[in-house]
C-alpha positions in Angstrom: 5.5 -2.2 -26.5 8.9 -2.4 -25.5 10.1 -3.7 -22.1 11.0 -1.2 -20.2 15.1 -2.5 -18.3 15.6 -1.5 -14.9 18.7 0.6 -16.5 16.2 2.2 -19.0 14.0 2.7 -16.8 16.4 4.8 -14.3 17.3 6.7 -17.1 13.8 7.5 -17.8 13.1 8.3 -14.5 16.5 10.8 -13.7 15.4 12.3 -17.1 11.9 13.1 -16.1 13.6 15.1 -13.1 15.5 17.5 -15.4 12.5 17.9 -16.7 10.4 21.6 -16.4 6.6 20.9 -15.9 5.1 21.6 -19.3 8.1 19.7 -20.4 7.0 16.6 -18.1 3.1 17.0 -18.8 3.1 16.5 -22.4 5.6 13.3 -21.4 3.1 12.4 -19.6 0.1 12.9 -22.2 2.2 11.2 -24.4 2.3 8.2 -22.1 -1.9 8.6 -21.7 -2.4 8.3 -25.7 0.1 5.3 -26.0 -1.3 3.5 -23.0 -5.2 3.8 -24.7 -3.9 3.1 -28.1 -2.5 -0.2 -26.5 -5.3 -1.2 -24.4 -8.0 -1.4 -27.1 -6.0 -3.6 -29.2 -5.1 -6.0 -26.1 -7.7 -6.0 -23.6 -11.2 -7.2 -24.3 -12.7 -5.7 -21.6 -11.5 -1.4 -22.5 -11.7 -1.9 -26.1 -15.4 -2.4 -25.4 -15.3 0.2 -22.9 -13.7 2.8 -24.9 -15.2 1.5 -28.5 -17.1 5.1 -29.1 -14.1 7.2 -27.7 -11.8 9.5 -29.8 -8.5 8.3 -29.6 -7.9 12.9 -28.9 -10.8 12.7 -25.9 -9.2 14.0 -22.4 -8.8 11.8 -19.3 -11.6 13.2 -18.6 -13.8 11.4 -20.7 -13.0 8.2 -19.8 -15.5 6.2 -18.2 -14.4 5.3 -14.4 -13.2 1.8 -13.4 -13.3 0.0 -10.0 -11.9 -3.1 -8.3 -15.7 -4.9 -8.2 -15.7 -3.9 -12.1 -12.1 -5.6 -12.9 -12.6 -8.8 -11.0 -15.2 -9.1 -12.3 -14.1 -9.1 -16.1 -10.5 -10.3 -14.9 -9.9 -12.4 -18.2 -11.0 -9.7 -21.0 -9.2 -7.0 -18.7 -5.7 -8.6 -18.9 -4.0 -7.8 -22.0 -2.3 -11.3 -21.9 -4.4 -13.7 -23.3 -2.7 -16.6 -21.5 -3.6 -15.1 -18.8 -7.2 -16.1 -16.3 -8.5 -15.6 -13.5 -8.2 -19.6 -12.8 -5.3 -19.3 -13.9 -4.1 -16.6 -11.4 -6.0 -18.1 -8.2 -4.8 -21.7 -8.7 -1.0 -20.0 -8.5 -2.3 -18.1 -5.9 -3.0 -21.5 -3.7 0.3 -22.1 -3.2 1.8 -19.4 -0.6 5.5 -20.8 -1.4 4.6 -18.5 -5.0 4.7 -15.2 -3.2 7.8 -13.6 -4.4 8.0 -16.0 -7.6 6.5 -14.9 -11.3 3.1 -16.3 -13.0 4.5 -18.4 -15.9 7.8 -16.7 -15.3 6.3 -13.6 -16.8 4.4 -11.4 -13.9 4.8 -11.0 -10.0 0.9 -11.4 -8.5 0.1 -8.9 -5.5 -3.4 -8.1 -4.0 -4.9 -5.9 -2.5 -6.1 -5.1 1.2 -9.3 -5.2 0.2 -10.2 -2.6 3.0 -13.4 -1.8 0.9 -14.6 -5.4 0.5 -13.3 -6.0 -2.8 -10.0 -7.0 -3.1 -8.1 -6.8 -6.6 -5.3 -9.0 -8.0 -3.2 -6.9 -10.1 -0.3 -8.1 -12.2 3.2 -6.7 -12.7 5.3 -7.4 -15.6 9.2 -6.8 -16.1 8.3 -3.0 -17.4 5.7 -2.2 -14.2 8.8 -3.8 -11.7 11.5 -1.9 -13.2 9.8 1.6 -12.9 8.7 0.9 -9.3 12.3 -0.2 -8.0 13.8 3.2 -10.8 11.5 5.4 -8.6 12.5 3.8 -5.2 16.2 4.2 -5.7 15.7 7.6 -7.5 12.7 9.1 -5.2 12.0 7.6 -1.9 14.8 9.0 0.5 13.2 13.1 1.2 17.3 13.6 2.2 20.3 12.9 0.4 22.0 12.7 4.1 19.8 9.7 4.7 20.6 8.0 1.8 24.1 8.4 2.4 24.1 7.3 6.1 21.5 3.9 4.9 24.7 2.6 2.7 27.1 3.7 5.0 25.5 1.6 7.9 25.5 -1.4 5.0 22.5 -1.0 3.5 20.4 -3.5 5.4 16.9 -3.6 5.0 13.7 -5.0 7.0 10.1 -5.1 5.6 7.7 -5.6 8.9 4.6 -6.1 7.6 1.8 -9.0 6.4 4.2 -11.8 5.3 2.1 -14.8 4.6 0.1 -13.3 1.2 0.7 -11.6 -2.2 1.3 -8.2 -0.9 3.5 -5.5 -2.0 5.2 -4.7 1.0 7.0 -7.9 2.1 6.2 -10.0 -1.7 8.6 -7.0 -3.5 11.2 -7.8 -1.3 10.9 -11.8 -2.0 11.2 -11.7 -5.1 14.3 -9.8 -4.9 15.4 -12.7 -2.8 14.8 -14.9 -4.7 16.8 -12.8 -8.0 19.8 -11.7 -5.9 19.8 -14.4 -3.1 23.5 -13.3 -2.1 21.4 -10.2 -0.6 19.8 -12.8 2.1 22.4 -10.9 4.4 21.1 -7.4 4.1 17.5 -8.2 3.2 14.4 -9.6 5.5 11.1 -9.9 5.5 9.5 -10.7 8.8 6.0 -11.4 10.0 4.7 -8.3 11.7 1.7 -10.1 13.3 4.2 -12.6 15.2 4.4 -11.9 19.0 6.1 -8.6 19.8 9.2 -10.4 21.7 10.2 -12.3 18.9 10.1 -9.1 16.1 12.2 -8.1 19.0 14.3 -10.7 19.0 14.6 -10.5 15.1 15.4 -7.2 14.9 18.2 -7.0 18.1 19.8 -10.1 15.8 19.7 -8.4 12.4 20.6 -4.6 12.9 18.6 -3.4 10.4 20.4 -0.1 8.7 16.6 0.7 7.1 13.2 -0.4 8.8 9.8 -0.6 7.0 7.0 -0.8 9.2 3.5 0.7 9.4 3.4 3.3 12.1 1.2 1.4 15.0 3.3 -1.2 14.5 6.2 0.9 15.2 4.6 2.8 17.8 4.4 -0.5 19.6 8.1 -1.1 18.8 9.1 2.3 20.2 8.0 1.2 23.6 10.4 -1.8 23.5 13.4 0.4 22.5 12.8 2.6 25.3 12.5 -0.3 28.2 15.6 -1.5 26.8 14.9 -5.0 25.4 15.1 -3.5 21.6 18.5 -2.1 20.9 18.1 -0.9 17.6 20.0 2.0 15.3 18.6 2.4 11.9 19.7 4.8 9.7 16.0 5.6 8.5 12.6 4.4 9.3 10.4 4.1 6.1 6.9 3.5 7.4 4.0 2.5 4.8 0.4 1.2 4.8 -1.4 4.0 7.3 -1.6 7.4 7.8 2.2 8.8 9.5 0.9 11.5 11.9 2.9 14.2 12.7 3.1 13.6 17.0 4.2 9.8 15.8 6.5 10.8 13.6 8.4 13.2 16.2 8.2 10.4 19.0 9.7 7.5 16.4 12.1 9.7 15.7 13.9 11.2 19.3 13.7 7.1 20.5 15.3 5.6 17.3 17.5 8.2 16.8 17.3 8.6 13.1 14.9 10.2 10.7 11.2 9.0 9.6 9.0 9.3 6.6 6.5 7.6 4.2 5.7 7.4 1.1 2.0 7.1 -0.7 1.1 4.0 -2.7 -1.0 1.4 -3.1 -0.4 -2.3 -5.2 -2.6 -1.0 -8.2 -0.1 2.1 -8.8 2.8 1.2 -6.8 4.8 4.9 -4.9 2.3 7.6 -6.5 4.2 10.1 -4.4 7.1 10.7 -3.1 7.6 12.4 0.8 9.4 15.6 0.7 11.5 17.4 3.7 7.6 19.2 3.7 6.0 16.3 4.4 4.1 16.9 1.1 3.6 14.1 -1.5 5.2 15.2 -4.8 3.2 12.9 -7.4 5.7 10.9 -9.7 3.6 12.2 -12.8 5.5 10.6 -15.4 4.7 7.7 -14.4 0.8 7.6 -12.4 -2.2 10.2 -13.0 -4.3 11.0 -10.0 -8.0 13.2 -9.9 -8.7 14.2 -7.0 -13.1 14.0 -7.3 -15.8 13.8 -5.9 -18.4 11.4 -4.7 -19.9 11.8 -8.5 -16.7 11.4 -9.8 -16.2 15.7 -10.9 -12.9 17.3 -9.9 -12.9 19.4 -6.9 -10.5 22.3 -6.8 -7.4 22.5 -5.7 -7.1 22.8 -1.7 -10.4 20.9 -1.4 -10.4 17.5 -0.1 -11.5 14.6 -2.4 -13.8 12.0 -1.1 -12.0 9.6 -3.6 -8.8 9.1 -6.3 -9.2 8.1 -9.6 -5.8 6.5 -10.6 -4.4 6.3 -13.8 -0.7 4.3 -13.8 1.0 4.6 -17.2 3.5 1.9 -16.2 1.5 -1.2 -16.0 0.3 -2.6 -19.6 -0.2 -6.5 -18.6 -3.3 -5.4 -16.1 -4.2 -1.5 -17.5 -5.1 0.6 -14.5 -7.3 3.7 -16.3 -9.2 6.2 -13.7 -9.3 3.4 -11.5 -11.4 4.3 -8.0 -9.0 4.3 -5.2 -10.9 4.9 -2.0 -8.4 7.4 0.1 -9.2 11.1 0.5 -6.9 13.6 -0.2 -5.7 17.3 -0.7 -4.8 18.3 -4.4 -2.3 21.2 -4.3 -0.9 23.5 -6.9 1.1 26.2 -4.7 4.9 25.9 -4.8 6.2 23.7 -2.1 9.2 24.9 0.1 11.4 22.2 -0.6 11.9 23.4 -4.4 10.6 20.3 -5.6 8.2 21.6 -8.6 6.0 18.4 -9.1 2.2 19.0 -7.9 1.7 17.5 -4.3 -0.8 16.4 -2.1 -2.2 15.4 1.4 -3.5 12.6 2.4 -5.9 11.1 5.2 -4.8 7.8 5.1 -6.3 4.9 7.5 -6.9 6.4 11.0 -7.0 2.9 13.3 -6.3 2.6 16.6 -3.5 0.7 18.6 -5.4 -1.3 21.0 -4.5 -1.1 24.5 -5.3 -4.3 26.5 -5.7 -4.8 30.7 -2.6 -6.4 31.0 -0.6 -3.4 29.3 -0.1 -5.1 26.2 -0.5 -3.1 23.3 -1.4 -4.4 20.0 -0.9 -2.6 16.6 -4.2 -2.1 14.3 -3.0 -3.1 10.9 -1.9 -6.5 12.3 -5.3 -7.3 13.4 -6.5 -6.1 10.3 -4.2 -8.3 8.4 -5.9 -11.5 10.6 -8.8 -10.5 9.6 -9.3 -9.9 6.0 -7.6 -13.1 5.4 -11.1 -14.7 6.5 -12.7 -15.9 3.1 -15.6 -14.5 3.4 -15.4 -11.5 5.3 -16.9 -8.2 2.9 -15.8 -5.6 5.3 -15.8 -5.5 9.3 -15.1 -3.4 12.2 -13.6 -4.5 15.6 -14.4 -2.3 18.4 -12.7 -2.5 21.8 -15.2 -2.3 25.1 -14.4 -2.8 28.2 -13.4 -5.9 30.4 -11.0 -6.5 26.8 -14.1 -7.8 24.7 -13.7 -6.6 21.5 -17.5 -6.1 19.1 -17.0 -7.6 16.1 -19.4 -5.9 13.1 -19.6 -8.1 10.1 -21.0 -7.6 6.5 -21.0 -11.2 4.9 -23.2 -14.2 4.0 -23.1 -16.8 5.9 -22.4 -14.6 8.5 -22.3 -16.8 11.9 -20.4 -19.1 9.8 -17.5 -16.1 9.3 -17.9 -15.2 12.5 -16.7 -18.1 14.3 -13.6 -18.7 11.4 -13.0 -14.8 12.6 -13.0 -15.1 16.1 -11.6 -17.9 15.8 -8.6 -15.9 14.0 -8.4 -13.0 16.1 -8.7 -14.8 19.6 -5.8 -17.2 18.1 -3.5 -14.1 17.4 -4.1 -12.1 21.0 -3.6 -15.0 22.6 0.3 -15.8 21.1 0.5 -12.0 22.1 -0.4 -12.5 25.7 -4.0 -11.1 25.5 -7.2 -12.9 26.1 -9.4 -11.5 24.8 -13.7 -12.3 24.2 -14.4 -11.8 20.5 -18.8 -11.5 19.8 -20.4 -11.2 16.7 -22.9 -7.3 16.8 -26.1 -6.9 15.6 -25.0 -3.6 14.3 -23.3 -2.9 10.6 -19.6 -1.7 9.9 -20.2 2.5 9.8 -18.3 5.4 9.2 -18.0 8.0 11.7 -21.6 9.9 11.8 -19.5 13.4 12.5 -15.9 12.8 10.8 -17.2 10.5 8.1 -13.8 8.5 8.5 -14.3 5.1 8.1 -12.2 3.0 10.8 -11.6 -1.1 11.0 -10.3 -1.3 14.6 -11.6 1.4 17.1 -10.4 1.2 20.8 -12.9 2.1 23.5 -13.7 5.2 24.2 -13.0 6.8 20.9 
């Protein structure tokens, strides 16, 4: 396969807009059959998969794949075969590699891991290219906002976990490190550091564009209203949770400016783009998504999914095929008000709570989050706020006093550089969904 430039791929992208949707379906099949023709010649691990499959099957027909599944057969699922798991981790050791590529061939992200089993995915030049064609292309729902962004000079801060290989802040250091004349109007910061010094960060660099997740934010918006954060951004671009419609209005009247999201993920990059609707328009020439059920059958349109199977046509180096991603959403095929003829969707999206704390300090969920799933060991938790500011901490893991005290030992470090101490104790009692809502949730506040 060719590489895909950045200039090709812009093209490409711009085209697929002119594009009517029959006309952009069968790009899209066309995509499907090239990507499955390439993976079982290159990878091991699908051209056993898909060894009795006709080459004409639909999507359909394909088995499903899973982040356990692909770990697990990391080395015959790359389609580099340079490439191992060994190989991957031992770059992976060194955090001063975030940003940089794996033999100066592919960026490394992972996952969250909110489901217990984190994924590594790789991105080559081709799988980069589309991802930053789509954000320049796609990402701003009004043209006004784009306009305003560059005329405020265009610069940028990425607020979230900064200390791993994630997509958020690890996109924007390796364009750092490419175009390092744009260390004036581009920043990643630490989003778990204590709320006075993103303050102070922020009040220093001006930031034209924010990118934040919405607790986080929320927590920010009570700093620009006291005063001590004097910030004007052009645009807020919030990521990583669930962008609820009464946060969205509030972000909005303090900063000033307008606020959306997006919907993606490391393994498929910005599936879909936020409209003036606030519906996600897929990008379907480049990513597949099934809306299914628990058994893995289609639901109809309208009808929520209890899971995604994700299909991204972009990414040869680590092939992403029906691959289970764990949010819930809304297929749609009505036309949406903002003319935009793509299909669309709603999403759930993570439902945490901002923790409120004796003192009045508020802390944002995803930070604690972010402190804890970097505890090696951890298969999934909850943290549960009670009263007197003890905080329940349920635990799946072996070893699991062990974790415990690495995790509390984590989480009682971080509230206390915020101004909040806290008692962290270890439940008898197993991470669980909610018995009515079925949401699952990894930091509750009490009395919810």
């Amino acid at each position: 396969m060719k590489k895909i430039s950045l200039l090709k791929a812009l093209a490409l992208t711009k085209r697929a807009d002119r594009m009517g949707n029959s006309e952009r379906v069968a790009l899209q099949q066309k995509r499907l059959k090239e990507l499955i023709s390439y993976v079982k010649v290159n990878s091991p691990y699908f051209a056993a998969l898909y060894e009795h499959i006709d080459e004409n099957a639909p999507l359909s027909a394909l088995p499903v794949t899973n982040k356990k599944e692909m770990m697990t057969h990391f080395d015959q699922w790359i389609t580099d075969r340079s490439i191992t798991k060994a190989k991957v981790e031992h770059f992976m050791s060194d955090i001063s590699n975030v940003g940089t590529k794996l033999d100066g061939k592919y960026l490394v992200y992972t996952t969250s891991g909110s489901t217990g089993n984190p994924c590594v995915v790789l991105y080559d030049e081709s799988t980069i290219n589309v991802s930053s064609a789509i954000g320049v292309i796609r990402s701003f729902a009004r043209k006004e906002d784009m306009t305003a962004f560059i005329k405020s000079g265009k610069k940028t801060i990425a607020l979230f976990a900064d200390n791993g290989f994630y997509l958020g802040c690890g996109s924007v250091r390796y364009n750092l490190r490419k175009m390092p004349w744009k260390k004036n109007v581009m920043k990643t910061f630490e989003v778990r550091k204590p709320t006075d010094e993103i303050v102070n960060v922020l009040n220093e660099f001006q930031p034209s564009m924010v990118g934040c997740y919405p607790t986080a934010m929320e927590v920010l918006a009570d700093e620009q209203e006291k005063g001590r954060l004097k910030i004007k951004p052009a645009i807020i671009m919030t990521g990583g949770e669930k962008l609820n419609d009464d946060v969205r209005e509030h972000l909005s009247n303090v900063f000033g400016c307008y606020v959306q999201t997006n919907y993606s993920c490391t393994e498929g990059g910005t599936m879909a783009c936020e409209c003036t609707a606030r519906h996600f328009h897929i990008n379907d020439d480049w990513v597949i998504l099934e809306a299914v059920d628990e058994n893995n059958k289609p639901v109809p349109f309208g009808t929520q999914s209890s899971k995604v199977l994700l299909t991204n046509l972009a990414n040869r180096i680590c092939p992403i095929i029906r691959f289970e991603i764990t949010d819930r959403v809304v297929l749609h095929n009505e036309p949406c008000r903002c003319g935009n003829m793509r299909p669309w969707l709603t999403v759930e999206g993570r439902t945490d709570d901002i923790l409120c704390f004796e003192n009045g300090i508020r802390i944002a969920p995803m930070s604690l989050y972010a402190v804890l799933k970097e505890v090696h060991g951890i298969e999934r938790f909850q943290l549960i706020q009670q009263e007197d500011d003890r905080l329940e901490l349920r635990l799946i893991a072996d070893n699991k006093q062990e974790i415990f005290t690495a995790a509390r030992k984590a989480v009682e470090s971080y509230l206390s550089k915020n101004g909040v101490l806290a008692d962290v104790y270890l439940s008898e009692k197993l991470p669980a969904a909610n018995s009515v809502s079925g949401k699952y949730k990894h930091i509750i506040a009490k009395n919810k």
